[in-house]
C-alpha positions as CSV (number, residue, x, y, z in Angstrom):
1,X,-6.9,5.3,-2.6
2,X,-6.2,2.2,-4.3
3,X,-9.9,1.8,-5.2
4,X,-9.5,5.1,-7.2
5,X,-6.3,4.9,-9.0
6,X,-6.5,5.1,-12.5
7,X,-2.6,4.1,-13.7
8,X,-3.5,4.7,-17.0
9,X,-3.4,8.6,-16.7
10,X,0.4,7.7,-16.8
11,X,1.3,5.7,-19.0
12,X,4.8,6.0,-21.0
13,X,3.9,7.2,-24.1
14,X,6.5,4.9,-25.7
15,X,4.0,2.1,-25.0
16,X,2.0,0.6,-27.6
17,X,-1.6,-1.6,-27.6
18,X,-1.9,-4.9,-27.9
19,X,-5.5,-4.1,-28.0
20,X,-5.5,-5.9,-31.9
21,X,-8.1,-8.2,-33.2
22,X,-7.4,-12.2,-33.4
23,X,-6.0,-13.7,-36.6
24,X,-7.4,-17.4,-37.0
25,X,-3.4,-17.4,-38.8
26,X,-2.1,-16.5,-35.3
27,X,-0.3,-19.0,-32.6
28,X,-2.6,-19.2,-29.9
29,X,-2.0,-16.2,-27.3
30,X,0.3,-17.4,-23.9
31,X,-1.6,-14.8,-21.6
32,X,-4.7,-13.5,-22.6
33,X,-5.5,-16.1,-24.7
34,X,-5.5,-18.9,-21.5
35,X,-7.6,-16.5,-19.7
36,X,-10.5,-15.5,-22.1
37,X,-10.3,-19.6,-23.0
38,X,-11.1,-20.0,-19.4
39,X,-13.6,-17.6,-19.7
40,X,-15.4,-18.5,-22.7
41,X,-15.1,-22.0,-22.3
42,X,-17.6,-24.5,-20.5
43,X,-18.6,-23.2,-16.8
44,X,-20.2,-25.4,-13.6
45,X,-23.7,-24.1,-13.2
46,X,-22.4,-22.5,-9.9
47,X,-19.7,-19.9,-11.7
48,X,-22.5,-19.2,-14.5
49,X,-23.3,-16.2,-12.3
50,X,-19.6,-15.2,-11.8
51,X,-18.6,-15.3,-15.3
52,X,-21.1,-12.6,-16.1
53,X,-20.8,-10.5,-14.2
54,X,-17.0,-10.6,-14.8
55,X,-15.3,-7.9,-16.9
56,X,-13.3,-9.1,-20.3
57,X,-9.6,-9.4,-19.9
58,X,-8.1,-6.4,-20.5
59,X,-5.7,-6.7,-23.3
60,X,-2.0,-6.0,-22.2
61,X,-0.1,-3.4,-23.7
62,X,3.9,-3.9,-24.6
63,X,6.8,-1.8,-23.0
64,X,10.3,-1.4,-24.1
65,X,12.8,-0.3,-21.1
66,X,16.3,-0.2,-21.0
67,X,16.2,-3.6,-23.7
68,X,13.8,-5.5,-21.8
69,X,9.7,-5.5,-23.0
70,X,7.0,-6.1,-20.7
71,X,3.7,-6.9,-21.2
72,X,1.0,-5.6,-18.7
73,X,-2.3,-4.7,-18.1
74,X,-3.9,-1.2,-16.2
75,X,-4.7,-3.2,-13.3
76,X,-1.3,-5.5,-12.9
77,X,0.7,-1.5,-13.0
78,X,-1.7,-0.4,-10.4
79,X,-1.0,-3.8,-8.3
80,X,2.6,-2.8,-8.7
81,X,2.3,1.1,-6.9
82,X,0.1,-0.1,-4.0
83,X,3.2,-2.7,-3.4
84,X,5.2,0.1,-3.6
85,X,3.5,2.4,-1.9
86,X,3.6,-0.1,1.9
87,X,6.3,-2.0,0.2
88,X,4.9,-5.4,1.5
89,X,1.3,-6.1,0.9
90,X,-0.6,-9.9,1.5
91,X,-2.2,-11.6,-1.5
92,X,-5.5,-12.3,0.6
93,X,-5.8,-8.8,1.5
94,X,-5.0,-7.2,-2.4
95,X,-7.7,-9.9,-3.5
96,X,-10.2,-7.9,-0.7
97,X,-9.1,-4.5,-1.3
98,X,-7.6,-4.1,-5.2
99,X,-9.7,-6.9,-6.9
100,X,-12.7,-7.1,-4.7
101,X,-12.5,-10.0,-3.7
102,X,-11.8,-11.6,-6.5
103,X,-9.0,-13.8,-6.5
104,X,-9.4,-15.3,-9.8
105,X,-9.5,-12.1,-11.3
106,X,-5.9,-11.4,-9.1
107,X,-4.0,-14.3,-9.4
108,X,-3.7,-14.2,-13.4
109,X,-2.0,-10.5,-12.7
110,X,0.3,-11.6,-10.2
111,X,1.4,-14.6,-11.8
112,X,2.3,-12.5,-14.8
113,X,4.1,-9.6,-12.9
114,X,6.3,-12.4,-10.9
115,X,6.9,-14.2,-14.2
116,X,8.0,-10.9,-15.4
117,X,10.7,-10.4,-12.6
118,X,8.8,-7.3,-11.2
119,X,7.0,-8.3,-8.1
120,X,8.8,-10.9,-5.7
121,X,6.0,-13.1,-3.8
122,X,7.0,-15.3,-0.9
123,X,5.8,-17.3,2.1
124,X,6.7,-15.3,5.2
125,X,7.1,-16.8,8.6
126,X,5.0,-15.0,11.2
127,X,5.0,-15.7,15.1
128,X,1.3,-15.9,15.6
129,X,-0.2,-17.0,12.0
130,X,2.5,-19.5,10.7
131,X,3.1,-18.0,7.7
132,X,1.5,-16.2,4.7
133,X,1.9,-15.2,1.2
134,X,3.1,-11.5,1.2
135,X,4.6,-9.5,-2.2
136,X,7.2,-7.0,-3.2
137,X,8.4,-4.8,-6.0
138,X,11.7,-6.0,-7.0
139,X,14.0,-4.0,-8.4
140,X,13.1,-3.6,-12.1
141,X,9.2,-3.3,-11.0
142,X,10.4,-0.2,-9.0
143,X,12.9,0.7,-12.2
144,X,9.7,0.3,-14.3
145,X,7.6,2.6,-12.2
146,X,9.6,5.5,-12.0
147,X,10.8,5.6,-15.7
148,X,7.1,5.5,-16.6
149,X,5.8,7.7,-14.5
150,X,3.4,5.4,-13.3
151,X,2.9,6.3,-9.5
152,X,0.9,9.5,-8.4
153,X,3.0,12.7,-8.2
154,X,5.5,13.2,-5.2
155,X,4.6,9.4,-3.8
156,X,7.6,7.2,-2.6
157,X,8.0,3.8,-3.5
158,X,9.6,0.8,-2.0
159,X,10.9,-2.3,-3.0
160,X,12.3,-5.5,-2.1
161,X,11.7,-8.0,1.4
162,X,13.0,-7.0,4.7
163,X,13.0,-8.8,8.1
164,X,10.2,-11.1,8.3
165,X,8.8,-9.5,11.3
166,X,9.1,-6.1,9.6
167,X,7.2,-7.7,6.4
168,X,4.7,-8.2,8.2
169,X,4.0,-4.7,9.5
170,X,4.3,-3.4,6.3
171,X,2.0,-5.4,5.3
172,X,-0.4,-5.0,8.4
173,X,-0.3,-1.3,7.2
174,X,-1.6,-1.7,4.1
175,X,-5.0,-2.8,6.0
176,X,-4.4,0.1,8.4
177,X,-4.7,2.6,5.5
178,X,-7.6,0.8,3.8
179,X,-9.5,1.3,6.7
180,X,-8.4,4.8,7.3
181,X,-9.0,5.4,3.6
182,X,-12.6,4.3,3.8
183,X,-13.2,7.0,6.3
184,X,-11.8,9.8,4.3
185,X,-13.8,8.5,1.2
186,X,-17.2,8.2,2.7
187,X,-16.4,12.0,4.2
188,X,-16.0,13.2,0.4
189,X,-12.2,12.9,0.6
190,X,-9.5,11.4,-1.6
191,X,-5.9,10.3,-1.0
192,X,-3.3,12.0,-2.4
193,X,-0.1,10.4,-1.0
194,X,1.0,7.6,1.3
195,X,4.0,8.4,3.3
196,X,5.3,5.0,5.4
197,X,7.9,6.1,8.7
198,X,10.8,5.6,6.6
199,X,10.3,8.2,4.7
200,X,8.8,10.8,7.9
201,X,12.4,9.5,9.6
202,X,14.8,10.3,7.2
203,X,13.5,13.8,6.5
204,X,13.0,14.3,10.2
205,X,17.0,13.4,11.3
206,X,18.0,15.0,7.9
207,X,16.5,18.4,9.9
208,X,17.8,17.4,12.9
209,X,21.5,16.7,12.2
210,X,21.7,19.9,10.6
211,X,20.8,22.1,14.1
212,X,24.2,20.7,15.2
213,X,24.6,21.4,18.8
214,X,21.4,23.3,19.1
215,X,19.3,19.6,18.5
216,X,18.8,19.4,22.1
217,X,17.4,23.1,22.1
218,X,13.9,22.7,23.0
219,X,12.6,25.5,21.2
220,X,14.5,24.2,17.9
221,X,12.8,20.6,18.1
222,X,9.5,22.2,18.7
223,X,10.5,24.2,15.2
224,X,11.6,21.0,13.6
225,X,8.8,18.7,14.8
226,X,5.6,21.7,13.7
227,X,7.7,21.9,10.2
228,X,6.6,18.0,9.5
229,X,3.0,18.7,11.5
230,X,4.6,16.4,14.2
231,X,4.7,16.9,18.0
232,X,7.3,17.0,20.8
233,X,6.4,14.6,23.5
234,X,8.7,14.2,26.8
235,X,11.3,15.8,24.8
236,X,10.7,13.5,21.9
237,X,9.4,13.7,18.5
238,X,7.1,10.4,17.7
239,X,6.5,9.3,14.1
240,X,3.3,7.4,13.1
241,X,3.5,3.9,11.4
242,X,2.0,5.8,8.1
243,X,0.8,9.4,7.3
244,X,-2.0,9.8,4.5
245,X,-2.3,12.9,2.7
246,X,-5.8,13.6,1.8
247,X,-7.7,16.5,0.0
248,X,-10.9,17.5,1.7
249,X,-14.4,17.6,0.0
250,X,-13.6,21.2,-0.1
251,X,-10.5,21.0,-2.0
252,X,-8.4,21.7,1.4
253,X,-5.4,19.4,2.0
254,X,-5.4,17.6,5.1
255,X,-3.7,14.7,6.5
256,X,-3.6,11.6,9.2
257,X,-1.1,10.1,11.1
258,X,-2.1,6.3,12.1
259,X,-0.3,4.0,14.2
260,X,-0.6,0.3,14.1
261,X,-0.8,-0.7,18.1
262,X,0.2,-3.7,19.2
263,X,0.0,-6.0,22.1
264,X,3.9,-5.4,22.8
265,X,3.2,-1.9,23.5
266,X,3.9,-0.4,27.4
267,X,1.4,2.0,29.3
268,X,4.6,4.5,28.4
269,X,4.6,3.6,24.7
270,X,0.9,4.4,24.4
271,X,0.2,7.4,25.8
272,X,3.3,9.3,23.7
273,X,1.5,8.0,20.6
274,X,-1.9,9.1,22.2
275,X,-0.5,12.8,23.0
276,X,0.9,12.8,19.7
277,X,-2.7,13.0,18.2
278,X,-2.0,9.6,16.1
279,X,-5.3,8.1,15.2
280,X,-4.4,4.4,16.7
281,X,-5.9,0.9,15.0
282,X,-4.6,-2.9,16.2
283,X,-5.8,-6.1,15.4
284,X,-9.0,-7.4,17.2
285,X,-7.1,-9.2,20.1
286,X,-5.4,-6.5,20.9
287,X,-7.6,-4.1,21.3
288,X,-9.1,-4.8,24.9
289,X,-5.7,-5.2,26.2
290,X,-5.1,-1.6,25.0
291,X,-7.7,0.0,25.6
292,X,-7.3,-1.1,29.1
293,X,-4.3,0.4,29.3
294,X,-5.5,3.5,28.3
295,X,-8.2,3.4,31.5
296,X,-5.2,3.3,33.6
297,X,-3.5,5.9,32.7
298,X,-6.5,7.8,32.2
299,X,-5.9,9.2,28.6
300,X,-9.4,9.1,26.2
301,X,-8.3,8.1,22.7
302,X,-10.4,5.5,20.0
303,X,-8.8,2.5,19.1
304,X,-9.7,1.0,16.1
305,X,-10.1,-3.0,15.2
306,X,-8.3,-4.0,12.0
């Protein structure tokens, strides 16, 4: 989970510390030394509080890759795998969940990853909010990532905008799994790997095409769909919006498949994603409308408010 990443377990070893002590001879600092200015420096009696109990800023470290040098902190390279993890992520909801709620603590990050050409932020249209501030790896973020090794073994990462309207899911998943997570935590789980549809799809028809003629054999999909602990429903194979991989307080692996439910969704829709055994969330005004579809069809299943 994001809350217990640690990205420094690995770090390129071709990085060094900026971790140095001051020289009164030195130019005054461009990152840190704004922020721990801010810090230090005179504070309303109402922020008093809040700069105590605030943590130093960490010192940046410097990396050289492929001729460019970047300098970034433990907590701006974990920023940059839970972007890649859901690919789109809102800055009000990586201030809740990443920085506890602490936007000044976030914004300094993300100002210096976009600076830095490795995260892309931009204000997203959306149908029913207006609009709102969502980010993305670019290209060189997701560059920097894999040549460092900085992601947890075997995890995907993505990068880069798409449609607005899919933005916006992406990003709707990262709250999905946050909630999800929570539940696996406070069972004595942790999360070992976040797996969005694209990646489920594309290994999923990669099986399928390979049957050849015998794809429509019902007896193959059933093979195909209980190799990726999926199910055949009406003679389909549904995929969940997002699968986390989990080991158990036992040490046994595990996994959940969650689908984000909308308003959009048919009586039809619902019930294959029910009978698939997908554990389903939607946003608050949703969920009456859907779990009143679920009366009428008579199919039991919790739906969880987002």
């Amino acid at each position: 989970m994001s809350r217990g990443y640690q990205p420094d377990e690995h770090l390129d070893p071709r990085a060094s510390s900026e971790g140095r002590k001051p020289n009164p001879n030195d130019p005054p600092q461009t990152d840190e030394g704004r922020e721990q200015a801010l810090s230090d420096g005179p504070q309303p009696p109402d922020r008093e509080a809040d700069r105590v109990a605030r943590r130093p800023a960490e010192a940046r470290t410097v990396y050289e890759l492929r001729g460019r040098t970047y300098r970034l902190r433990n907590s701006e390279i974990a920023t940059m795998v839970e972007l890649g993890k859901f690919r789109a992520v809102a800055t009000e909801d990586l201030a809740e969940f990443a920085y506890d709620r602490n936007g000044d603590r976030m914004r300094p990050d993300v100002e210096n990853l976009v600076r830095q050409g490795l995260v892309e932020m931009k204000s997203t249209p959306h149908e029913e909010m207006g609009s709102r501030q969502l980010l993305t790896l670019t290209k060189n973020g997701h560059r920097f990532l894999s040549e460092t090794r900085s992601a947890p073994k075997g995890q995907a990462l993505h990068h880069g905008f798409t449609k607005p309207r899919e933005a916006h899911h992406d990003a709707d998943l990262y709250r999905l799994y946050q909630k999800a997570a929570e539940k696996i935590e406070r069972q004595g789980g942790r999360s070992l790997r976040v797996i969005l549809d694209y990646e489920l799809k594309r290994h999923l028809y990669r099986d399928l095409v390979k049957l050849g003629k015998d794809r429509n054999s019902a007896d193959a999909k059933h093979a195909i769909a209980e190799k990726h602990g999926l199910h055949v429903v009406r003679g389909k194979i549904p995929v969940p919006d997002v699968r986390i991989e989990y080991e158990t307080r036992h040490g046994e692996r595990a996994r959940v498949d969650l689908e984000l439910a909308t308003g959009h969704y048919r009586g039809r829709n619902l019930s294959e994603k029910v009978r698939a055994g997908f554990s389903l969330y939607a946003h608050a005004d949703d969920v009456s409308k859907l779990r009143r579809i679920l009366d009428q069809r008579e199919l039991t299943a919790e739906i969880l408010s987002l």
